[in-house]
C-alpha positions in Angstrom: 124.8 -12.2 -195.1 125.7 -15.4 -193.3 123.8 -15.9 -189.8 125.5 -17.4 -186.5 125.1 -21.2 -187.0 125.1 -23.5 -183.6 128.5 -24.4 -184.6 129.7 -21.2 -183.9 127.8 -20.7 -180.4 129.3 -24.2 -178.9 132.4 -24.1 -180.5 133.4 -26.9 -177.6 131.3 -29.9 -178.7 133.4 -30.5 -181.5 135.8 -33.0 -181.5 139.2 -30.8 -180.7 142.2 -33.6 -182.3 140.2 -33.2 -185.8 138.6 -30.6 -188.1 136.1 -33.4 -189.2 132.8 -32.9 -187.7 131.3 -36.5 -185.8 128.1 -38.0 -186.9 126.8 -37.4 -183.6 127.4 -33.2 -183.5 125.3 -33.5 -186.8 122.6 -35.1 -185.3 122.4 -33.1 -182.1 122.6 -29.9 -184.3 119.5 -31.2 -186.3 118.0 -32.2 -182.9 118.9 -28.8 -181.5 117.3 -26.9 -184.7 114.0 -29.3 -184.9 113.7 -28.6 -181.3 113.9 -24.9 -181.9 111.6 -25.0 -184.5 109.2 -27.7 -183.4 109.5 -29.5 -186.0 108.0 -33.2 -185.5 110.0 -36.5 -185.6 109.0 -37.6 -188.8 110.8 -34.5 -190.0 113.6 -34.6 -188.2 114.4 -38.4 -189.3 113.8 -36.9 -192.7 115.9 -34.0 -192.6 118.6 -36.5 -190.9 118.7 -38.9 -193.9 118.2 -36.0 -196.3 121.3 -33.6 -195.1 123.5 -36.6 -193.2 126.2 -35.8 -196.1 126.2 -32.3 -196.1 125.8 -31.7 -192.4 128.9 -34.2 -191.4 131.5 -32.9 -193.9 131.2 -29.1 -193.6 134.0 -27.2 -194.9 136.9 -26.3 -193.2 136.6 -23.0 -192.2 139.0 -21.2 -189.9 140.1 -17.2 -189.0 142.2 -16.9 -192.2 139.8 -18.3 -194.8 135.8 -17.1 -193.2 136.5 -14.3 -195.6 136.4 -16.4 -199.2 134.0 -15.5 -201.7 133.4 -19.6 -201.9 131.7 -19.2 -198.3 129.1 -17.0 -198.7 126.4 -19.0 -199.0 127.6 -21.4 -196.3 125.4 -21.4 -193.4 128.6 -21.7 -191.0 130.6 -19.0 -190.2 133.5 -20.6 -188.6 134.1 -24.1 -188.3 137.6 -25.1 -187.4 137.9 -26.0 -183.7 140.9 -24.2 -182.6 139.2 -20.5 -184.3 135.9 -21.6 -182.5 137.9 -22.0 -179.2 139.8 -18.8 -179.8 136.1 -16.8 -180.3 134.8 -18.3 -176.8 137.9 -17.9 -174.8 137.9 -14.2 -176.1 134.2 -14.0 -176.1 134.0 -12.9 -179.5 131.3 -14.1 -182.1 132.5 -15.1 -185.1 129.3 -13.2 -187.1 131.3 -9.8 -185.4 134.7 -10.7 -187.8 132.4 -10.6 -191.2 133.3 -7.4 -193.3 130.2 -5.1 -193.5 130.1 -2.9 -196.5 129.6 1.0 -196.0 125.9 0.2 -197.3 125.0 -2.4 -195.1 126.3 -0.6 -192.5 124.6 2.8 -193.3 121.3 1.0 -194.2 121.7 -0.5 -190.4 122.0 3.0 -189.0 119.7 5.2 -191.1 118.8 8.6 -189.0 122.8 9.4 -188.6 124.4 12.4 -190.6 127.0 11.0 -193.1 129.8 12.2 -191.3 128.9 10.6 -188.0 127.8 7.3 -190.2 131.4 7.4 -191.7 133.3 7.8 -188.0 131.1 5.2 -186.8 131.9 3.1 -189.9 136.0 3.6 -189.7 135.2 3.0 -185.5 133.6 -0.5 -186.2 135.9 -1.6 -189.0 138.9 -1.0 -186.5 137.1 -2.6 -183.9 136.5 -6.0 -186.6 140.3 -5.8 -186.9 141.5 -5.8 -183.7 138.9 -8.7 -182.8 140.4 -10.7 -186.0 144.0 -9.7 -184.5 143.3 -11.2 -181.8 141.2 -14.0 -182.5 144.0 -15.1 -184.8 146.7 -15.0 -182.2 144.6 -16.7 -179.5 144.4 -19.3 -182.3 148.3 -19.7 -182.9 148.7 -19.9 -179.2 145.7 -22.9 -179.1 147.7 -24.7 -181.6 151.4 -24.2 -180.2 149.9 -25.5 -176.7 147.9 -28.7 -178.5 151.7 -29.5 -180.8 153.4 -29.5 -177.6 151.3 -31.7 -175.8 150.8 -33.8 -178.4 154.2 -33.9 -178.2 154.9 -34.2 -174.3 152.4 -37.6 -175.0 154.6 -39.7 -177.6 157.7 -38.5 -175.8 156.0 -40.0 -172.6 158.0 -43.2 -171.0 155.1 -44.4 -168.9 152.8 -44.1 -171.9 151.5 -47.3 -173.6 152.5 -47.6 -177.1 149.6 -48.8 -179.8 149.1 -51.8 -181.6 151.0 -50.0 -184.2 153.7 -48.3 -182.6 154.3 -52.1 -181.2 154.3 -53.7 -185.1 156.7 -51.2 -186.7 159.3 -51.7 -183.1 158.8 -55.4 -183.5 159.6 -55.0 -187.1 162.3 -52.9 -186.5 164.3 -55.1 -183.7 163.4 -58.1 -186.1 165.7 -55.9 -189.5 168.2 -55.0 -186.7 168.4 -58.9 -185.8 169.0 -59.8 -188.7 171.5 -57.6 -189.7 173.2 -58.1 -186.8 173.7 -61.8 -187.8 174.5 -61.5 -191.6 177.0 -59.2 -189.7 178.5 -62.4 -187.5 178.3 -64.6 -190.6 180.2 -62.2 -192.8 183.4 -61.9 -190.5 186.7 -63.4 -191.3 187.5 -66.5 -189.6 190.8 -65.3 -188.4 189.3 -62.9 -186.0 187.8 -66.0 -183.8 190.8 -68.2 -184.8 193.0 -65.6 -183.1 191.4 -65.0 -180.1 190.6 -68.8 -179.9 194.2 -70.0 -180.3 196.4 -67.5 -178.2 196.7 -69.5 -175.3 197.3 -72.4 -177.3 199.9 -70.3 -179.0 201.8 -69.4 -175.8 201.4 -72.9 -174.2 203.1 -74.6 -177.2 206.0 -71.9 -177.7 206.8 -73.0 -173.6 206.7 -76.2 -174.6 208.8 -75.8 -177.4 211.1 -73.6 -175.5 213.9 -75.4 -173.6 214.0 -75.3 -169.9 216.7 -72.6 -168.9 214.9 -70.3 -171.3 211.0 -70.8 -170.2 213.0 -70.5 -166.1 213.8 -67.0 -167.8 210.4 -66.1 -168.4 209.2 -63.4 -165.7 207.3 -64.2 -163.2 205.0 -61.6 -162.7 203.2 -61.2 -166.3 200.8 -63.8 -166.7 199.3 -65.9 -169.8 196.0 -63.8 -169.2 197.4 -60.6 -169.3 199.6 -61.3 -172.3 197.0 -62.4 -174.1 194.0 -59.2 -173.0 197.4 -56.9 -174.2 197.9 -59.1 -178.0 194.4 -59.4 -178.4 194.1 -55.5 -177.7 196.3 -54.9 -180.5 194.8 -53.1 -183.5 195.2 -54.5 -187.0 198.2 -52.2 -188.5 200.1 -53.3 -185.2 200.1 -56.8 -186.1 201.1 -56.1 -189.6 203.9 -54.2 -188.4 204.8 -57.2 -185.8 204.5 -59.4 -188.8 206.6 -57.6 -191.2 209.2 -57.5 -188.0 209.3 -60.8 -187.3 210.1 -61.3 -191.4 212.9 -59.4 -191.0 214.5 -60.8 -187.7 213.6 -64.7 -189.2 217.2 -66.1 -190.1 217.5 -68.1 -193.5 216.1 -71.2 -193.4 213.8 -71.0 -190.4 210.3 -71.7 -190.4 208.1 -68.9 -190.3 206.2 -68.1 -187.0 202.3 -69.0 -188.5 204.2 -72.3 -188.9 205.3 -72.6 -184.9 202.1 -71.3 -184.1 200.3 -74.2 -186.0 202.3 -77.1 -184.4 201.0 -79.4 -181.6 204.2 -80.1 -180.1 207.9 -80.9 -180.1 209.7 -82.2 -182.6 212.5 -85.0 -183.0 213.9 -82.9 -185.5 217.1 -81.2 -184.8 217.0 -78.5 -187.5 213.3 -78.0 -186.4 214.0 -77.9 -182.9 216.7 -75.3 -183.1 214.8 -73.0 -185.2 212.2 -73.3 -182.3 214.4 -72.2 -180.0 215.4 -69.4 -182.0 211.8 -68.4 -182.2 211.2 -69.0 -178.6 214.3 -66.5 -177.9 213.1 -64.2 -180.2 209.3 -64.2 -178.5 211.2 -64.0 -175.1 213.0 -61.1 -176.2 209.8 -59.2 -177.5 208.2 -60.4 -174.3 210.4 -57.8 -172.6 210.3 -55.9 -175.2 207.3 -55.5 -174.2 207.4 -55.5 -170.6 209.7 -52.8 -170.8 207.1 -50.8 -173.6 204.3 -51.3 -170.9 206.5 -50.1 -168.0 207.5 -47.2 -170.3 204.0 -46.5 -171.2 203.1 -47.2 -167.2 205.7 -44.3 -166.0 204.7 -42.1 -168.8 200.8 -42.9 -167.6 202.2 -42.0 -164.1 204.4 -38.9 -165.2 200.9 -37.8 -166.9 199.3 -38.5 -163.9 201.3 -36.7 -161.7 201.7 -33.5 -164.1 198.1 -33.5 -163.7 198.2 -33.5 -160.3 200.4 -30.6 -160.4 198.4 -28.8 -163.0 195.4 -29.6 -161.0 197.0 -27.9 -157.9 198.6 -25.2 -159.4 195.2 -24.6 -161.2 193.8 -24.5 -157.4 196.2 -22.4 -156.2 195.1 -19.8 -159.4 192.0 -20.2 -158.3 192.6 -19.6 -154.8 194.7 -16.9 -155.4 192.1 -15.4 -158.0 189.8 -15.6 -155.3 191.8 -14.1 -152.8 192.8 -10.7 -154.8 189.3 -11.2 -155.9 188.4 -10.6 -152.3 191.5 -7.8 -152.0 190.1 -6.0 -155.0 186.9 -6.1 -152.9 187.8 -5.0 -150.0 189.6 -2.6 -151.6 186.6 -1.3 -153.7 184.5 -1.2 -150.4 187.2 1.0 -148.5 187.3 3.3 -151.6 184.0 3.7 -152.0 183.5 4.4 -148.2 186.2 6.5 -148.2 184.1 8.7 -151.1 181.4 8.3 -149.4 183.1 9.7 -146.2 184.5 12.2 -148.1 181.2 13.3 -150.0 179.2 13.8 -147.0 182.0 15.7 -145.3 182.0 17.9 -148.4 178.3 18.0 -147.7 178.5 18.8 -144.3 181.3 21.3 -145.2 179.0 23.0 -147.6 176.2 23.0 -145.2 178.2 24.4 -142.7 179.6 27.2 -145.4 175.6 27.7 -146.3 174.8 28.6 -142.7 177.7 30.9 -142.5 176.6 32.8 -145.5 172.9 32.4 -143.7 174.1 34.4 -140.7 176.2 36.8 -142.0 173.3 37.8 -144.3 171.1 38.0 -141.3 173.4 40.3 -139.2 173.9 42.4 -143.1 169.9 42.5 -142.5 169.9 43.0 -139.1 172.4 46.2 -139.4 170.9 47.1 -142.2 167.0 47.5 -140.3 169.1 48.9 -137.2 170.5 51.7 -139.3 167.2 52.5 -140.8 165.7 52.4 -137.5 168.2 54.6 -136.2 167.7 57.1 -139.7 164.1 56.8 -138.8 163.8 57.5 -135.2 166.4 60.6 -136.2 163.8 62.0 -138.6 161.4 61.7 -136.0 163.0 63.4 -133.6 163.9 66.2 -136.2 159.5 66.2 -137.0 159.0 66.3 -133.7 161.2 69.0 -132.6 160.2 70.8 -135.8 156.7 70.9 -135.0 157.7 71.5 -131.2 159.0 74.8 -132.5 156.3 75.7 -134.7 154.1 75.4 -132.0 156.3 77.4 -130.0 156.7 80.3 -132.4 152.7 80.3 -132.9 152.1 80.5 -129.2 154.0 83.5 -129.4 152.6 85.2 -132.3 149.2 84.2 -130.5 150.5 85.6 -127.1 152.1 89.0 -128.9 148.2 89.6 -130.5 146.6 88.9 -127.5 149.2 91.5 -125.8 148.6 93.8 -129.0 145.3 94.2 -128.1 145.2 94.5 -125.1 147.3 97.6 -125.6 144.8 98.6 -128.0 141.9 98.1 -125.6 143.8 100.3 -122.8 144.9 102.7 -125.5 141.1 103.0 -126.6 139.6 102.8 -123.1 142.2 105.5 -122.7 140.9 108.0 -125.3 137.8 107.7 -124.5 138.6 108.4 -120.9 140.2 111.3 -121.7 138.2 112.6 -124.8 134.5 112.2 -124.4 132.7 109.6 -123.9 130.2 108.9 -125.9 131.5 111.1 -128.7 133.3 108.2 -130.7 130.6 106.1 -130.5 127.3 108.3 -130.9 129.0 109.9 -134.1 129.7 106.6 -135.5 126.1 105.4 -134.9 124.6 109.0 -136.1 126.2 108.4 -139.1 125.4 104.7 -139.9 121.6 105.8 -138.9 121.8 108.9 -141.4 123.3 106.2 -144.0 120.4 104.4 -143.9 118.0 106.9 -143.8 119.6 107.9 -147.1 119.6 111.6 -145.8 123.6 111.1 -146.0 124.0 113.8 -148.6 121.4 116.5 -147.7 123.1 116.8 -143.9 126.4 117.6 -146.2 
């Protein structure tokens, strides 16, 4: 069976960002053993140079793997540093995980009965898999903490980035650059053409345009604003003012792109009238315009004001909802007094009713023990003038006997007084004397 390496007793002196074991843990685990062992130094710079490939690449062992048939006759029993910190924190060690057959363990404990060696056997093997159990999820929980603050630290703002991390941004902004201007370089001319040549556009249509037509022109729209509002304009807007402007053109015109390329007036006639068309024809979309942007103005302030109103209306729901809110409330608490008051004057009704019931069973009682006191003291009374009477009727047998005989006694002093004597009373004692002499029957 595999013994407790030092590996598993300081499970904290390896490196915790990497399963790899460092030279230097090799080395003060040979130190640590040579030192145990008193070995010498010769030998330990032998046993260094001899075992410096196996001792700094041991295999990766960890709680879900110690078990592997391939590990037996490793001299490690755990080796990855999250199970090693999961065994310490729990102070478990890792040789108490290993499975121990039913002989191993019975050859451990010899002098047991089997039965007890086979509850002590199940008791230990439940015990191995708790500690595992546990172990394992002390291990998850080690490695969910370490991800997150692994990942706390490259999310940090105030954390310097590598050498690295600053190549691959550098190469990064250096591709974005770049696209960026294959981007400029690819766009259509027009786009910078237009924006470069509005105001040029408006300043030569004044030009063009005769004087009682540009003293037409409003006064409060200026060049700027005219031309933040056309340059605004999406693309299918100016195709649809271009295909307008085609079909408001009369027959032999010159197109607009043509006005808008000139430098200035003409000494043409035919040219200069077909510029005053198309300066009447801007002026007229001009308020066109003005009057589409005071439309879309008092629709913008319509909006705005329906929102107002849906915003107060919304705050008068609110406040309303709060308010019967509150009602409901209030109207909950008074109910719910009001059962209360009514439950403990039920209560107090019942209580009341309870003590009635109390006292009229007490004066039930209390008649009831007055009548049986009453029944009682009758019988006595009867007893006592019961024996009263038999005493009574015995002193008066006892006085008639004593009267009896004294009769008797005068009646007998009597007889004798006038009889004889002595007659009565010498015969009787002649004849008990004669009796007992036995001479009864001769004197006869």
């Amino acid at each position: 069976m595999r013994t407790l390496a030092l590996a598993s007793i300081l499970p904290r002196a390896e490196n915790t960002k990497s399963s790899a074991t460092p030279f230097f843990t090799c080395a003060f685990r040979s130190y640590s053993f040579a030192s145990i062992f008193g070995a010498s130094k010769s030998n330990l710079h032998h046993r260094m140079s001899g075992n410096e490939t196996e001792e700094c690449t041991p295999p990766d062992i960890n709680l879900y793997n110690f078990d592997d048939t391939q590990f037996q006759t490793c001299r490690y029993v755990l080796t990855s540093p999250r199970s090693l910190e999961a065994c310490a924190k729990l102070n478990i060690r890792p040789v108490e995980l290993l499975f121990k057959s039913k002989e191993e363990f019975s050859a451990t404990y010899k002098n047991f009965p089997d039965k007890k060696l086979e509850e002590m056997f199940v008791q230990h093997e439940n015990t191995r898999k708790e500690k595992l159990m546990k172990a394992r999820l002390e291990r998850a929980r080690l490695i969910k903490r370490y991800t997150n603050s692994s990942s706390r630290n490259s999310t940090d703002p105030d954390r310097k980035p590598s050498s690295v991390e600053q190549s691959q941004q550098t190469e990064s902004s250096n591709k974005g650059a770049a696209i960026k201007a294959d981007l400029v370089q690819n766009l259509p001319d027009r786009c910078y053409s237009a924006q470069q040549t509005l105001p040029e556009k408006y300043q030569n249509l004044l030009n063009k345009l005769p004087p009682q037509h540009a003293a037409q022109l409003p006064r409060t729209q200026s060049l700027d604003r005219v031309e933040n509002r056309n340059s605004n304009m999406s693309t299918p807007r100016e195709k649809s003012r271009r295909r307008s402007l085609v079909r408001w053109m009369p027959k032999g015109s010159t197109s607009p792109t043509d006005t808008r390329t000139s430098d200035g007036p003409t000494n043409d006639p035919s040219c200069r009238s077909s510029t005053t068309k198309d300066g009447e024809f801007w002026l007229r979309k001009c308020h066109e315009e003005n009057e589409q942007s005071e439309e879309r103005e008092r629709r913008l302030r319509q909006a705005q004001e329906r929102r107002r109103e849906l915003d107060k209306m919304l705050e008068t729901y609110r406040r309303e909802l709060q308010e019967a809110r509150e009602i409901t409330h209030q109207r909950a608490r008074e109910r719910a007094y009001l059962r209360s008051s009514e439950e403990q004057l039920r209560k107090v009704h019942d209580r009341q009713q309870r003590e009635q019931h109390i006292r009229e069973n007490a004066k039930i009682i209390q008649q009831r023990q007055e009548e049986w006191r009453r029944a009682a003291e009758a019988m006595q009374k009867q007893k006592e003038e019961h024996v009263q009477k038999f005493l009574e009727e015995r002193e008066a047998k006892i006085q008639e006997s004593r009267n009896l005989a004294q009769a008797a006694e005068q009646l007998r002093a009597e007889m004798q007084r006038v009889y004889n004597l002595d007659s009565f009373d010498k015969k009787a004692q002649h004849v008990a004397l004669l009796n007992e002499l036995g001479l009864g029957g001769a004197s006869t």
